[in-house]
C-alpha angles and dihedrals in degrees: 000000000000098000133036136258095248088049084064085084085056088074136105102191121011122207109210104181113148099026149070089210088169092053096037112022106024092162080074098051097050094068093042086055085057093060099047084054108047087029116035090242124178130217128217119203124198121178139134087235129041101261139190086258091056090041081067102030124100091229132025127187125184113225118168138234108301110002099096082107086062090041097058090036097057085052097052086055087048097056093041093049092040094044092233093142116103100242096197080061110047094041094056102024094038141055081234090119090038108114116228121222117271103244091064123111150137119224117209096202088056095031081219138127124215121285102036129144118213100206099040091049087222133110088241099180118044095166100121077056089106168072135291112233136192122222093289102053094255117140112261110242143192106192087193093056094227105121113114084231094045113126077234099059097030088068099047090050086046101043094042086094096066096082116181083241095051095039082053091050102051095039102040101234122141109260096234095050089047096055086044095058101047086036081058096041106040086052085073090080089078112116107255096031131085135191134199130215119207119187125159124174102329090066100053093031092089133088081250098039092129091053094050083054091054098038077061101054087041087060100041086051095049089059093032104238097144126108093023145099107275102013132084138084117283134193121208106205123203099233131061082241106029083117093045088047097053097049088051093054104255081147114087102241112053152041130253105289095045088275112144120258120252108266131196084265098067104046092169135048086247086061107045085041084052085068086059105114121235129272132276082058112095089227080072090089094065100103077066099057107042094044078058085038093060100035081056087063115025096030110185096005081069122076138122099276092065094029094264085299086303083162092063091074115088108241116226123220118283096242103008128133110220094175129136091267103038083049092052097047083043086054096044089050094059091249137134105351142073101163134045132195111197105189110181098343145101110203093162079074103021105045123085120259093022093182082061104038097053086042088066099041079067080074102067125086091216143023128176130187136192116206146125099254125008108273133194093278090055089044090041087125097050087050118128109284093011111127101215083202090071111048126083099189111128111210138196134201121193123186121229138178124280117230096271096051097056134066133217141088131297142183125224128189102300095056087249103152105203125169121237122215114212119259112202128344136261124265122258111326104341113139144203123256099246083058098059094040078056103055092042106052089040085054088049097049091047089055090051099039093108097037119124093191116122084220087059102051094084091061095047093042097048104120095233099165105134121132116267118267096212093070088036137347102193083066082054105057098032080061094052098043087049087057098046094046087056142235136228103240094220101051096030084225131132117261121239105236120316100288087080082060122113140195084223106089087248100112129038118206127161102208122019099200094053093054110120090043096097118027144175086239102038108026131205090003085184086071096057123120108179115147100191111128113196109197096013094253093125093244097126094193075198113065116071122328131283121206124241100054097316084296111163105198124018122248097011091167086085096063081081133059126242098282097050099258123122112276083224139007085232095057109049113158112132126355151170114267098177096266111035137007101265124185136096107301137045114289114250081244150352109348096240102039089127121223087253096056117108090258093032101102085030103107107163095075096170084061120082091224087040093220128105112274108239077161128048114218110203091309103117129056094224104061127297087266133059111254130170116242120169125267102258088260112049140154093221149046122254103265092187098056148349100269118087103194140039096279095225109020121138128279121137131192091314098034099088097035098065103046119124127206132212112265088063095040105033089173133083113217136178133173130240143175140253126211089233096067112048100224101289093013090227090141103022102053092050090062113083102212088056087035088059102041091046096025088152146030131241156189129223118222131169126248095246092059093037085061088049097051103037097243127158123204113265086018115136123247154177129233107199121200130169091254089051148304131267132195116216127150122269120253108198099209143159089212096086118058137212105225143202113239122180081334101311119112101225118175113221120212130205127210132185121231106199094103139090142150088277125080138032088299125031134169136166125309111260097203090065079088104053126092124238100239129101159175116323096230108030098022089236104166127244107247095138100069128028134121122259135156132229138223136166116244120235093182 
């Protein structure tokens, strides 16, 4: 999220596409309502159903499953054909004017980029990628974006293709509302004006999800809404602490602070550093992390002479997906593993393919689950169908504290880290999560204390030297958030932020984007409350702690032109005052780097180039452009090219065995949530108030489809795909459309997914239906888009 949830009221028109933030994420919509109010803003809804966010929106536009890659697309084309870019922007703070090698191309009748092989379904050789450099290994330019290779060009030759006309036809979307809503929202790139864009699950669940999330940041480059009040693009998670979870490496395939983790392939610390890009990029500074990184965990074990116990870290296979959904098909194939942890979450109901995936975790000889009531992963083995008898798996449930009853910080969307006192306490002796990794990792060290074996050494050198939570855990976790703030290793004090870290074993910090949370001078900054708002801009520097540096909204430097002035009086947010950046937020970077240094126009830190990728050069695993491709189940054929699908994206041994076509499942469906059931339901359902109010679950189905079929409202019925089959009760409904899609009527459906056999309400699971396939880059299932059928039940 580059911006922040109060910013939202920043904004003159808001694109909602992904998401039912008035229904889910209210909060969000307050303060959009404020802007409409004090602004005049306008809101943009795009959904496949008519939503509660629609319901309130000033334009509302149907797209459906799948097709959110067309929609931008066709946007992109409509700024670049309209000029509605803001060209100032897009030729300094872009790679807009970069020009791109010459063997590079994309071929329509393939749908392919170059350097794809065929066999091994990968782009292999991304070497045309790239840019084009002189003698010297600068990037080639043409600051009038003329040049035929220039990234400029190169997208409105590629995106030429994505027609309003074509874009309507294969999602489904009236012309006319379609060229309202680009014609709204591109008329935020007027100097003076920002717009926002909002998106939440039903943007990243498709085969293409990354490419949706980058569509989004080309756009919002082209009109040059990044790095101001009221632009950006701007995630809405589902948990209070998606956001915290993700910084502290709760993905597979990285450390906290978003660095890789080590591979096969870098079996030294020079090696792994060697992947380290190059200054002037920000990620330059990782030889420093990750030496503060490993002296937080392994303390005096660690030093230069061993790498700072680099070999302590597990080293994951050079080329090997460990991913949810590559774990799962291991599982089911009796491979790998033999044990499963399964800390806050219900895969049994949330992951894709359900009937398979419970099936495998039949396969481990242990299984144990922390949560606040037994779910449907701990009572896998009591689950419709299941023989008991049969199963060997030994699990164990252990109970653990519900939000209000723990204590500790988190960080929400807008990377806002806030700390969160307890509010009652647990019953009996229930007991808080840190206290049970405590005890755990205390009882581990103690078994391998004796130990002489090398594999055992990262266990006995793990600093483990908090206070004990029993006693107190706000000890606890003030130890822990100190930690992970960091320290420098001579003085014993707190850093400052991470630009006190070294590569030198001299400070130890356990998470390099959260330093400056917790100082010497100011203390436990995520306990801070301050409401003062310097500027108006609601980013109340006060009030919590924002990585990176307290820093509000990313890439601030934009909000300014070139020469370090405000774009726009309106707009005001962080100049140039002769000796230093001045404003209402953190500069991008040090205070006095004038307008006219090297990096001073240079915005994008995290990038090497520094500059937004237009253009992505080699970094994603789908082409350097975004291109639609259909979800893996369609009703229809890929009008902008000859490949159906997206040419790399994930399916393992099960992926490809279990796809229906649609002449068997003549229906798109997707899932989506309701405010009542909180994602499982593992909690909700089992509160009688939320039970009452959500006791079943159901599916949404147009009129037109409802007359077809013979169903009645509040009828039971059956949605059929070719994973499984799930009962839910039929909502009659002219929120969900039947659409026309390349001149074939299809009817789209629409199921929750809160529900499962636990609990004092319990339903079918809604992931029977779901295929096991996903994004080519993160592996993100496709639950938003797949074919079903539909029949009423008369038993």
């Amino acid at each position: 999220m580059t911006n922040h949830w109060v910013d939202f009221k920043n904004t003159d028109v808001a694109l909602i596409c992904g998401s039912n933030a008035a229904e889910n994420h209210p909060v969000s919509f307050s303060w959009l309502q404020e802007a409409r109010d004090n602004r005049g803003a306008k809101i943009i809804s795009v959904d496949p159903r008519f939503t509660r966010t629609s319901a309130r929106a000033d334009l509302y536009c149907p797209i459906r499953s799948g097709t959110n890659l067309a929609f931008y697309c066709g946007m992109i084309n409509y700024i670049l054909e309209n000029e509605q870019y803001h060209k100032d922007f897009i030729a300094h703070y872009s790679n807009a004017a970069s020009i791109i090698k010459e063997g590079f191309s994309f071929d329509p009748e393939t749908g392919l980029f170059t350097g794809y092989d065929e066999g091994r379904r990968a782009y292999t050789d991304r070497t045309s990628w790239d840019y084009e450099r002189d003698e010297q290994g600068n990037v080639r330019k043409d600051m009038t974006l003329q040049h035929p290779r220039s990234v400029f060009q190169l997208m409105k030759r590629h995106y030429s293709r994505y027609t309003v006309e074509a874009v309507a036809s294969t999602c489904g979307a009236p012309v006319d509302k379609l060229r309202q809503v680009y014609e709204l929202f591109s008329s935020t790139g007027q100097v003076g004006k920002a717009g926002s864009i909002l998106y939440a699950m039903g943007q990243t669940q498709f085969t293409s999800g990354s490419q949706n999330v980058r569509c989004m940041a080309i756009i919002q480059t082209l009109l040059g809404n990044m790095g101001l009040p009221g632009g950006g693009v701007n995630a809405l998670r589902g948990h209070s602490n998606v956001q915290g979870s993700t910084d502290m490496a709760c993905l597979f395939h990285l450390l906290p602070g978003y660095m890789p983790c080590p591979t096969t392939g870098q079996p030294t610390l020079e090696a792994y550093n060697a992947t380290t890009p190059a200054a002037p990029a920000f990620w330059s500074n990782r030889p420093k992390w990750i030496a503060s990184l490993l002296k937080a965990w392994y303390g005096e074990a660690a030093n230069p002479d061993n790498d700072f116990a680099y070999d302590f870290l597990p080293k994951a296979q050079a080329g090997k997906n460990y991913s949810h959904m590559a774990l799962f098909e291991n599982l089911y194939n009796h491979k790998e593993l033999e044990g499963l942890f399964v800390w806050g979450q219900n895969p049994v109901v949330s992951g894709p393919h359900s009937t398979m995936e419970s099936k495998a975790v039949e396969n481990l000889k242990w299984l144990v689950c922390l949560d606040p009531f037994e779910n449907e992963t701990s009572a896998f083995w009591k689950r419709p169908g299941a023989n008991p008898a049969a199963i060997d798996t030994e699990v164990f449930l252990l109970p653990v504290t519900t939000f209000l009853e723990k204590e500790g910080s988190l960080t929400h969307s807008g990377r806002l880290i806030q700390y969160r006192w307890k509010a009652v306490d647990g019953p009996g002796n229930v007991r808080q999560e840190s206290f049970i990794l405590d005890r755990l990792v205390k009882r581990l060290k103690a078994l391998y204390a004796a130990s002489d074996l090398a594999q055992d050494a990262p266990i006995k050198q793990l600093t483990w030297d908090y206070p004990d939570p029993q006693r107190s855990q706000t000890d606890f976790i003030d130890a822990v958030m100190r930690e992970i703030n960091g320290k420098n290793l001579t003085t014993d004090k707190l850093v400052p932020g991470f630009g006190a870290l070294q590569d030198d074993g001299s400070t130890a910090c356990g998470n390099w984007i959260y330093s400056g949370m917790y100082t010497e001078e100011l203390g436990n900054r995520t306990q801070n409350r301050v409401l003062d708002d310097p500027g108006g801009w609601g980013a109340h520097p006060g009030w919590g702690f924002a990585w990176p540096a307290n820093r509000r909204i990313i890439y601030n430097r934009c909000s300014a032109d070139p020469d370090g002035n405000p774009w726009s009086e309106e707009r005001r947010y962080l100049w140039w005052d002769g000796a230093k950046w001045t404003g209402y937020d953190v500069p991008d970077f040090a205070p006095t780097m004038p307008p006219d240094a090297p990096l001073g126009k240079k915005p994008f830190i995290m990038l090497t180039e520094r500059e937004s990728r237009l253009f992505a050069i080699g970094a994603l695993n789908d082409g350097p452009l975004p291109e639609h491709y259909e979800p893996v189940e369609s009703p229809t054929h890929n009008v902008f090219n000859r490949r159906q699908n997206n040419p790399a994206y994930f399916t393992g041994t099960d992926g490809d065995k279990s796809l229906g076509d649609f002449e068997q499942f003549p229906l798109i469906c997707s899932t989506w949530r309701v405010c009542e059931h909180w994602h499982t339901g593992a909690l909700s359902r089992n509160m009688p108030w939320l039970a009452e109010l959500m006791p079943s679950s159901f599916v949404e189905i147009g009129e037109d489809l409802a007359r077809e079929r013979n169903i009645s409202n509040g009828e039971m019925v059956e949605l059929v795909s070719a994973r499984g089959k799930a009962r839910a009760m039929a909502m009659v409904t002219p929120r969900s459309h039947m659409f026309e899609i390349n001149g074939r009527n299809v009817h789209q459906v629409g199921l929750t997914w809160h529900f499962g056999f636990q609990g004092l309400v319990t339903g079918d699971i809604a992931n029977n239906l779901t295929p096991h396939v996903g994004d080519a880059n993160t592996s993100i299932p496709e639950y938003k888009a797949f074919l079903v059928d539909i029949r009423k039940v008369t038993s």
